[in-house]
C-alpha positions as a Markdown table, in Angstrom:
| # | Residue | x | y | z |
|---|---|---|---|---|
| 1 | Unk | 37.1 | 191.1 | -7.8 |
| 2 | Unk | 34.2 | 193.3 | -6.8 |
| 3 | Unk | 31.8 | 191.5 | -8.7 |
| 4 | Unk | 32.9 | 188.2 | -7.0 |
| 5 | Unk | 33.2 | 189.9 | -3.5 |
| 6 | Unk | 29.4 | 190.9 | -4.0 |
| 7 | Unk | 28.2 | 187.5 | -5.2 |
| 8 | Unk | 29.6 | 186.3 | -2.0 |
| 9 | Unk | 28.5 | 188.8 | 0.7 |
| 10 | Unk | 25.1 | 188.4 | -1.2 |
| 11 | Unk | 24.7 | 184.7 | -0.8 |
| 12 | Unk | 25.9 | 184.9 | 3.0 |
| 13 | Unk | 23.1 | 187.2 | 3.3 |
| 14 | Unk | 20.5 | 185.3 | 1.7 |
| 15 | Unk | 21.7 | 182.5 | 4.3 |
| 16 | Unk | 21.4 | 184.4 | 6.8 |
| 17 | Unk | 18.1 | 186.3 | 6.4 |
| 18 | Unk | 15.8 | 183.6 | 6.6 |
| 19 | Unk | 17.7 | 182.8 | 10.8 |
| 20 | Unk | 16.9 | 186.3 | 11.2 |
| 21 | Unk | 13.7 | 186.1 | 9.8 |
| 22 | Unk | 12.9 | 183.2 | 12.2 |
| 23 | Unk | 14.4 | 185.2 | 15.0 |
| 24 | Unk | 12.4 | 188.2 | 15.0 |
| 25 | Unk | 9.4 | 186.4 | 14.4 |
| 26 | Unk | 10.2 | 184.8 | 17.3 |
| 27 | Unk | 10.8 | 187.7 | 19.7 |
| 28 | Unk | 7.6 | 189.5 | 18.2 |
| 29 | Unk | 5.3 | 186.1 | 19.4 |
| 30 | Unk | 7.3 | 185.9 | 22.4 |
| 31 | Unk | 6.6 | 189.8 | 23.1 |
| 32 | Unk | 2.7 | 189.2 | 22.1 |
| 33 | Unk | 2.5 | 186.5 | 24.7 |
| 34 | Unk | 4.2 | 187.8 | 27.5 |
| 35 | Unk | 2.5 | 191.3 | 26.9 |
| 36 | Unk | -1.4 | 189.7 | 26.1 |
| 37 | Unk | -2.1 | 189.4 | 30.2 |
| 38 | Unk | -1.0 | 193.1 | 30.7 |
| 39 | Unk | -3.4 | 193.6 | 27.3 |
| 40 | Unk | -6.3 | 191.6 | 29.1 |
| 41 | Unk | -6.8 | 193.4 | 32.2 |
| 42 | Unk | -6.6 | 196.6 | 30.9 |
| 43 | Unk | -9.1 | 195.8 | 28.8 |
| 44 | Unk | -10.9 | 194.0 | 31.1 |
| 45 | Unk | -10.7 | 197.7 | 33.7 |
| 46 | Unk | -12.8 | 199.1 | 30.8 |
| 47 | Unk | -15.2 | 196.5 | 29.9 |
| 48 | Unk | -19.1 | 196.9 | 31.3 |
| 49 | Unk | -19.7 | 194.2 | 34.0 |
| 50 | Unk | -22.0 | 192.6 | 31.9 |
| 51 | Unk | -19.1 | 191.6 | 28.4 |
| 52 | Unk | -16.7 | 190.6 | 32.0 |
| 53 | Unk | -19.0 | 187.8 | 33.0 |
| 54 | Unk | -20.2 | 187.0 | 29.7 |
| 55 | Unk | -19.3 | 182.9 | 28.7 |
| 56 | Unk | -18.0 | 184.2 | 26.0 |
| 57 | Unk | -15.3 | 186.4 | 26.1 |
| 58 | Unk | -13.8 | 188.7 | 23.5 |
| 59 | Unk | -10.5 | 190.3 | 23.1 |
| 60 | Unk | -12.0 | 193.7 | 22.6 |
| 61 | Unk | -15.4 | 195.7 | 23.5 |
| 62 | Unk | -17.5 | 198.2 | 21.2 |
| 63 | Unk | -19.0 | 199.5 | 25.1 |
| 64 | Unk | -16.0 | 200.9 | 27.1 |
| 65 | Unk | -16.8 | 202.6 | 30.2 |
| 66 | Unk | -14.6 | 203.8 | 33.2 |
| 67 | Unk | -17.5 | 202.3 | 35.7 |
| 68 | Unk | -14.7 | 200.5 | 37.3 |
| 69 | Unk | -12.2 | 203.1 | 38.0 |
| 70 | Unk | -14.6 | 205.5 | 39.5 |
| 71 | Unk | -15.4 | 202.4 | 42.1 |
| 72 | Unk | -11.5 | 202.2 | 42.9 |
| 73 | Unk | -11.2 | 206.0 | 43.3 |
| 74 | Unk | -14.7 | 206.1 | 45.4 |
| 75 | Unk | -12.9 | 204.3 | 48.3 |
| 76 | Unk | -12.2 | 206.4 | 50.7 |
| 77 | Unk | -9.2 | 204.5 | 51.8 |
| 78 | Unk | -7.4 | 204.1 | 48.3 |
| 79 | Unk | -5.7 | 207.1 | 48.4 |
| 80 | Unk | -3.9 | 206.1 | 51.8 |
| 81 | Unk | -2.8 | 202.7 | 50.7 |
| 82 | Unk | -1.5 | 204.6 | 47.6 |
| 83 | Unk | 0.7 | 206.7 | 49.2 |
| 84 | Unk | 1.3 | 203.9 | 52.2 |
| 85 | Unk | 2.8 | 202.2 | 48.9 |
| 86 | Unk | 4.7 | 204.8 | 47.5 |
| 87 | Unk | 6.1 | 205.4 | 51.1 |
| 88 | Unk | 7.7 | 201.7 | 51.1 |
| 89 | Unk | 8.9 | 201.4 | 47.8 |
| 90 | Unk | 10.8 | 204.7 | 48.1 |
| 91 | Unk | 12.2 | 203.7 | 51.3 |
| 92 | Unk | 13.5 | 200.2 | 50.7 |
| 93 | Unk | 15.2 | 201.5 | 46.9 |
| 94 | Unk | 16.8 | 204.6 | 49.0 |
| 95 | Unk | 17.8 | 202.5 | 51.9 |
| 96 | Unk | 18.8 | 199.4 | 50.0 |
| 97 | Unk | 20.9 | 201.1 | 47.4 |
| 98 | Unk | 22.6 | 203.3 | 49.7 |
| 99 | Unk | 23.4 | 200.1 | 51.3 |
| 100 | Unk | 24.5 | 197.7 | 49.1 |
| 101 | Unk | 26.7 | 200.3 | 47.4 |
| 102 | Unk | 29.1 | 200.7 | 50.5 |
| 103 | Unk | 28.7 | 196.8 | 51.2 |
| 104 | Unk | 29.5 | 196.1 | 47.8 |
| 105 | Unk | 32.8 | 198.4 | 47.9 |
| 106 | Unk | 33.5 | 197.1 | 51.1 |
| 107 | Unk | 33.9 | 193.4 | 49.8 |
| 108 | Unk | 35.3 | 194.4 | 46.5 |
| 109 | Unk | 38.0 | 196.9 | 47.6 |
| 110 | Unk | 38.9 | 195.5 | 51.2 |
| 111 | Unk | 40.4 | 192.6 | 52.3 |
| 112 | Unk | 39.4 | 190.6 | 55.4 |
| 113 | Unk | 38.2 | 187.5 | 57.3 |
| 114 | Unk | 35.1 | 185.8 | 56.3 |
| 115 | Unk | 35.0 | 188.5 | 53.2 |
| 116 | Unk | 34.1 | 184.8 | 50.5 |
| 117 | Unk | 31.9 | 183.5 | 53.6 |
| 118 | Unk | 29.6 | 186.6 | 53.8 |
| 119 | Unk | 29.8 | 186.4 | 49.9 |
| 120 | Unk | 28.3 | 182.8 | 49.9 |
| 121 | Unk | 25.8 | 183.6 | 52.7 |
| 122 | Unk | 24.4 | 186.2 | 50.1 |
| 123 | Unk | 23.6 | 183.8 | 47.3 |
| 124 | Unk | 22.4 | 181.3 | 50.2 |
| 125 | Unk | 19.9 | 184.1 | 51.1 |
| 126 | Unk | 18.8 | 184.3 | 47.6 |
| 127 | Unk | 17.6 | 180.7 | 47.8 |
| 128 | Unk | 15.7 | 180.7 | 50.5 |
| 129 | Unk | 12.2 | 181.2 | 49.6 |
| 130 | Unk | 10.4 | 183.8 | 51.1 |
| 131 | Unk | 6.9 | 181.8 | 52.5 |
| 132 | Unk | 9.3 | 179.9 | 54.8 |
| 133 | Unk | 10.6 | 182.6 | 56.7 |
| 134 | Unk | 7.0 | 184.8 | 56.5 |
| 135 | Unk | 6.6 | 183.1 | 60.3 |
| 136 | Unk | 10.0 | 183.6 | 61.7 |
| 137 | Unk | 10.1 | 187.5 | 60.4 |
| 138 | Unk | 6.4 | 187.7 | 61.7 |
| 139 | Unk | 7.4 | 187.2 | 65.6 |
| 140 | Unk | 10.4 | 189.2 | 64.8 |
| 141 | Unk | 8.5 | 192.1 | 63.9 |
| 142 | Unk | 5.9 | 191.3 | 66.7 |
| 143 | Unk | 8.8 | 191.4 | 68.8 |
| 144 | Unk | 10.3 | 194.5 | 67.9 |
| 145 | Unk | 6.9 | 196.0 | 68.2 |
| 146 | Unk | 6.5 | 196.8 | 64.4 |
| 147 | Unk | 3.1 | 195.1 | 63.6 |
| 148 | Unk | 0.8 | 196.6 | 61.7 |
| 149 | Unk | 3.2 | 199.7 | 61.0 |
| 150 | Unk | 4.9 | 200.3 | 58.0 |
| 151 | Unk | 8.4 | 199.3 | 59.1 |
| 152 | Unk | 7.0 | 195.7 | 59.4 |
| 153 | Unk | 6.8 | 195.5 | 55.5 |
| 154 | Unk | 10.1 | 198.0 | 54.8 |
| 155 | Unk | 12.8 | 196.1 | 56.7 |
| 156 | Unk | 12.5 | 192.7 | 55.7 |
| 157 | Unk | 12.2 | 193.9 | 52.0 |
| 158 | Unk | 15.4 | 195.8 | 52.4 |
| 159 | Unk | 16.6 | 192.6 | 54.0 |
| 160 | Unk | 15.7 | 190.5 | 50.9 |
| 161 | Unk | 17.0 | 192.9 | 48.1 |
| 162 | Unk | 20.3 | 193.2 | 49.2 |
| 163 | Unk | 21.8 | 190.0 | 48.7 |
| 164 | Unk | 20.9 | 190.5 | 45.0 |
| 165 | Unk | 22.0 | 194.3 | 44.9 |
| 166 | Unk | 25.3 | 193.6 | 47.0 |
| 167 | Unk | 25.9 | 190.6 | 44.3 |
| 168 | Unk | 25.5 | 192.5 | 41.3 |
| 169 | Unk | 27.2 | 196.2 | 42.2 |
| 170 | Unk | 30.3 | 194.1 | 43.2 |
| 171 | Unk | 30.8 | 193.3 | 39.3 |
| 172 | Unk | 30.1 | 197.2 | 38.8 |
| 173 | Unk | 32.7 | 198.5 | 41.6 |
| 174 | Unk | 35.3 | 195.4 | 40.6 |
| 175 | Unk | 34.9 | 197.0 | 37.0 |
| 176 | Unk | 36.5 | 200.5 | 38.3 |
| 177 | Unk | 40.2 | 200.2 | 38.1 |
| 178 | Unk | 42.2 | 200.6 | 41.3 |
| 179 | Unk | 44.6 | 202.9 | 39.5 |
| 180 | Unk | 42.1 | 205.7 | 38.7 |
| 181 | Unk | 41.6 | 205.3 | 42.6 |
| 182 | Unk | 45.3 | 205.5 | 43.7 |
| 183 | Unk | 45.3 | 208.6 | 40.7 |
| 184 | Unk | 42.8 | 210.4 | 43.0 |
| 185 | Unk | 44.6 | 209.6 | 46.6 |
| 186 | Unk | 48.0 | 211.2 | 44.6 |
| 187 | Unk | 45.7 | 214.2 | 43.6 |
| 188 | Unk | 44.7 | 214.9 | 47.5 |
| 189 | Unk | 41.2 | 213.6 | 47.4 |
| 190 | Unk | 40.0 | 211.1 | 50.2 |
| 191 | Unk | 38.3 | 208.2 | 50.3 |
| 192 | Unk | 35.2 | 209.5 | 50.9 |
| 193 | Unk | 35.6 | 211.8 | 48.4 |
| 194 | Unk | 36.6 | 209.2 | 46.4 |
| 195 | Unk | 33.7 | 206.9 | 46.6 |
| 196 | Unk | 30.8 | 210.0 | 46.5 |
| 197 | Unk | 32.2 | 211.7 | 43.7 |
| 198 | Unk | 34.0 | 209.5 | 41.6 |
| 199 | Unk | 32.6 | 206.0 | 42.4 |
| 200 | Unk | 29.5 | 206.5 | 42.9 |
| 201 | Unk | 28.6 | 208.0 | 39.5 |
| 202 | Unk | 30.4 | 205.3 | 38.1 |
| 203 | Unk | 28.2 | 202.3 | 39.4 |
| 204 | Unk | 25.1 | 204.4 | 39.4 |
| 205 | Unk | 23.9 | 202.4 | 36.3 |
| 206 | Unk | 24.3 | 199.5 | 38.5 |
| 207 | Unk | 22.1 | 201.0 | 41.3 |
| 208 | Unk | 19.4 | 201.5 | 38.6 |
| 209 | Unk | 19.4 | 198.2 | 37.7 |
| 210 | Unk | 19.2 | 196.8 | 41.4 |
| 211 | Unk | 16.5 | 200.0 | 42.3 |
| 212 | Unk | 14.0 | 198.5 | 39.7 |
| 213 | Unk | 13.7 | 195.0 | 41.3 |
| 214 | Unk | 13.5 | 196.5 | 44.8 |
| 215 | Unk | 11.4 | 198.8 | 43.4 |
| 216 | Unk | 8.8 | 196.5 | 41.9 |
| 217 | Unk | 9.5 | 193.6 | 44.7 |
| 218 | Unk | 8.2 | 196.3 | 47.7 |
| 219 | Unk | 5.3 | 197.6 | 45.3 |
| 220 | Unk | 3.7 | 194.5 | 44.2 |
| 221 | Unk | 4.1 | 193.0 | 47.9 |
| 222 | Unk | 0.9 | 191.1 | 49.1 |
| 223 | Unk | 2.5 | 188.1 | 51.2 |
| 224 | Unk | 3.6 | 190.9 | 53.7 |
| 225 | Unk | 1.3 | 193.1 | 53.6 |
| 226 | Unk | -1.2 | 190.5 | 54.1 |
| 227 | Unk | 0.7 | 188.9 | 57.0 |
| 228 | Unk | 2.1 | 192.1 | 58.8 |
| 229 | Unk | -0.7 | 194.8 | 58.4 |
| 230 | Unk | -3.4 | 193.1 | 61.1 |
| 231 | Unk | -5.8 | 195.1 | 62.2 |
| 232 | Unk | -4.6 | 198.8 | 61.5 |
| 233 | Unk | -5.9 | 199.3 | 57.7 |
| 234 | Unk | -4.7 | 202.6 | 57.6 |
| 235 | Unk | -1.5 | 201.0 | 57.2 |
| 236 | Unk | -2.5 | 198.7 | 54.0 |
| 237 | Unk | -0.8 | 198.8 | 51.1 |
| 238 | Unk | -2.4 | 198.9 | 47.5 |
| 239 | Unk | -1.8 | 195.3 | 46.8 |
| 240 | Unk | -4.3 | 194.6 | 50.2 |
| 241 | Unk | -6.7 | 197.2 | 48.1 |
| 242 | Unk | -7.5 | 194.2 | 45.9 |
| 243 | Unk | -9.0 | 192.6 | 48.5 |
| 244 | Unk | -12.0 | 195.7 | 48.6 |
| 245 | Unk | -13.3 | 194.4 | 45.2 |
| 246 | Unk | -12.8 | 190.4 | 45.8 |
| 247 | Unk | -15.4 | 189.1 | 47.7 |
| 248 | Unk | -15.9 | 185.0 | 47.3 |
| 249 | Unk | -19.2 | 185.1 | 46.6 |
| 250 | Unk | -19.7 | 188.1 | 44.4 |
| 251 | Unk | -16.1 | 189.2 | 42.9 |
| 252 | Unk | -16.2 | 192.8 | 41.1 |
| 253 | Unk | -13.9 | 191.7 | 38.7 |
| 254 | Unk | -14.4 | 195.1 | 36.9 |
| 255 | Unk | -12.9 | 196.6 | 40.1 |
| 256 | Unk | -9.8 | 194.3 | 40.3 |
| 257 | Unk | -8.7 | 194.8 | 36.9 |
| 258 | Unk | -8.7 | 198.6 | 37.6 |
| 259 | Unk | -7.2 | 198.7 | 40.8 |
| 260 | Unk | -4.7 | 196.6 | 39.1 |
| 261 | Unk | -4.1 | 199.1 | 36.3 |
| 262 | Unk | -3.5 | 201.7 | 38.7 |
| 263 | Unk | -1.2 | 199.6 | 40.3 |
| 264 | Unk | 0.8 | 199.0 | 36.9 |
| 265 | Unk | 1.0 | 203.1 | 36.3 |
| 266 | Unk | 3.8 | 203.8 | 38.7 |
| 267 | Unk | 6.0 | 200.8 | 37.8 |
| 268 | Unk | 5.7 | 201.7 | 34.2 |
| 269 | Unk | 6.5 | 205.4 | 35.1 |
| 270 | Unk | 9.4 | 204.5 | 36.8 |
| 271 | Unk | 10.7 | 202.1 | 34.1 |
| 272 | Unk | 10.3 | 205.0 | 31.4 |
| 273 | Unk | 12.3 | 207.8 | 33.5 |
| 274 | Unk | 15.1 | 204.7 | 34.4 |
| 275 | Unk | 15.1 | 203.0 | 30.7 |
| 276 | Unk | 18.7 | 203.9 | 29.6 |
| 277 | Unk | 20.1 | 203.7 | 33.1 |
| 278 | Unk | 18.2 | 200.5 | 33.1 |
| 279 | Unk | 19.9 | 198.8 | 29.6 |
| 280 | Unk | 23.3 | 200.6 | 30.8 |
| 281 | Unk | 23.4 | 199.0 | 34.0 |
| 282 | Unk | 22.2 | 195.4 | 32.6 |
| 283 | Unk | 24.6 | 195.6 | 30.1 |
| 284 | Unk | 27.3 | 196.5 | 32.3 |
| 285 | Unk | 26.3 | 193.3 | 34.7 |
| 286 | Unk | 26.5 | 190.8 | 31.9 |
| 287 | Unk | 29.6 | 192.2 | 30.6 |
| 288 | Unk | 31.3 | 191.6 | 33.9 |
């Protein structure tokens, strides 16, 4: 009986292996492909100017130099539109999560009128694209006298992440069973206590999740940035830095693919210190 269960569990195997085979072949050319861009212009921030313009491009270089990043850090303004950065991308994931935390246990815990109408106006937001409403949100901010500041690129981008944060914590605090809540109201805590101590930590996955596209959304904004931020370059952003080392007749390619880099540092930073919050959180969405 051994023998035969063996034969069998070995045949299903040998059935099975070449799928899997397939599969992770798969995956490893997907991966190669979607990670080859990232590949390029790193290796195109090292490259001398003269293997960039060169007809003949290779995937490598026997001259690497860091000619490149020393003309990114010589600006004098790069620093500033660093930090300018940094500035707006912490505020909109602090703001936006703190946000669409209480939002999202306000329409998962609460009952009242219009609670599936402002649910639906959330996934309408998400469909809107965002060049269509650059105009509108451009005399808004003109009119609330935010133009070339930095709130003129923070509140719209905490405008567009919540929909999609609000969306997906509501699986997260729907997931938290109302009878560990009534336990803690029978135990004397209150609702605030409540939702800070015990519900928070429970959904903070979730938040991860949510931070990492707000996160990368106000980082990597240009259509703002570009629209918002005048005449008051102090104010720029690192995504306007680009625009230093593109020029249409004589494009320092060199320059953009560092600046780039630079750019890609932080996001990959903040992935590593967030990874298992990140698969956690994910998982926890698809699971609801």
């Amino acid at each position: 009986m051994k023998t035969e269960g063996f034969v069998r569990d070995f045949a299903r195997r040998s059935v099975q292996r070449p799928w899997r085979l397939a599969a992770e072949a798969s995956a490893l050319l997907i991966a190669a492909v979607v990670a080859f861009p990232l590949y390029w212009m790193v290796l195109s921030a090292f490259k001398p100017a003269g293997e960039i313009e060169s007809t003949e491009p290779r995937p490598w270089t026997l001259d690497p130099t860091v000619d490149s990043f020393r003309r990114v850090f010589g600006q004098q303004e790069f620093g500033r539109y660093f930090l300018n950065s940094l500035i707006v991308a912490v505020t909109v994931v602090a703001v936006s999560a703190l946000i669409a935390f209480l939002a999202a246990t306000a329409v998962t815990r609460f009952r009242f009128r219009f609670r599936t109408t402002l649910l639906i106006m959330f996934l309408i937001a998400q469909m809107v694209p965002v060049e269509a409403l650059t105009i509108p949100l451009f005399f808004q901010m003109r009119d609330f006298g935010q133009l070339n500041t930095l709130g003129a690129l923070i509140l719209p981008h905490i405008a567009f992440s919540l929909p999609f944060a609000i969306w997906m914590l509501r699986g997260f605090v729907k997931a938290v069973p109302e009878a560990l809540e009534e336990a803690a109201y029978i135990d004397g805590a209150s609702r605030t206590r409540f939702l800070w101590q015990i519900l928070f930590p429970l959904v903070f996955p979730g938040l991860v999740a949510t931070s990492v596209f707000s996160f990368i959304s106000a980082w990597n904004d240009f259509l703002f940035a570009k629209s918002f931020i005048i005449s008051d370059t102090s104010q720029s952003t690192l995504p306007m830095a680009l625009l230093v080392f593109y020029k249409p007749d004589d494009p320092d390619w060199g320059g953009v693919m560092a600046a780039s880099t630079v750019m890609t540092i932080p996001v990959l930073i903040f992935f590593v210190l967030v990874q298992r919050r990140l698969v956690s959180g994910l998982g926890g969405a698809v699971k609801d």
